[in-house]
N, C-alpha and C positions, 0 to 999 in steps of 0.2 A: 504494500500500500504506500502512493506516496501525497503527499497535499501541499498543497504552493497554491500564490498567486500566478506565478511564470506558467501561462500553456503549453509554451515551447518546451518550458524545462519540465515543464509535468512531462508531457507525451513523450521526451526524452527519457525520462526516468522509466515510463510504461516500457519503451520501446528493449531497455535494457535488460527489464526485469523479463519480456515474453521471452527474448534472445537465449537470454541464460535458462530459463524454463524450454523452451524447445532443446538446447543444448545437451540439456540429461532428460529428457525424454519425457518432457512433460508438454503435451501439444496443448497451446491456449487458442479457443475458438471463439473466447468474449472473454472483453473486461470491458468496465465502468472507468472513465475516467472522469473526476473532477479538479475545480479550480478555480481562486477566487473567492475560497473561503471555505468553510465545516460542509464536510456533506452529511453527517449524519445529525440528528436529532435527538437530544440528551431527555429523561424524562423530565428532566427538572424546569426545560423548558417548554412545556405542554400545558396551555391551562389547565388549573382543575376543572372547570365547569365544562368545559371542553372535552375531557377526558371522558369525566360522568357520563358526557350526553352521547358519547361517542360507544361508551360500553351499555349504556342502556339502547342505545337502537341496535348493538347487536347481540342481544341479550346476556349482558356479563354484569353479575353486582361485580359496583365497583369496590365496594369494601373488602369483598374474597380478592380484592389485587392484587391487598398489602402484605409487605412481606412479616 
């Protein structure tokens, strides 16, 4: 995995990483690449009310979430 602003030097970094995975035998037929900032999504940034309403339309108490 790698994360930058630089797309150049992202897709460079991809480009490096499939190289050396085809290299020992590992054939990549997709990857994600991002750039320009977080790709993923922390729960701490999710509202709550958001969440709630998000596990009640697909029927999840949201209280059995917690850990």
């Amino acid at each position: 995995m790698a994360h930058g602003i630089d797309k150049d030097m992202v897709l460079a970094h991809k480009a490096a990483i499939d190289a050396h995975l085809e290299s020992i035998g590992i054939h990549v037929s997709y990857t994600n690449v991002f750039w320009g900032g977080r790709s993923e999504i922390k729960p701490s940034e999710i509202s709550p009310g958001a969440y709630r309403e998000w596990c009640k339309g697909n029927g999840i108490d949201p209280g059995g979430m917690r850990e």
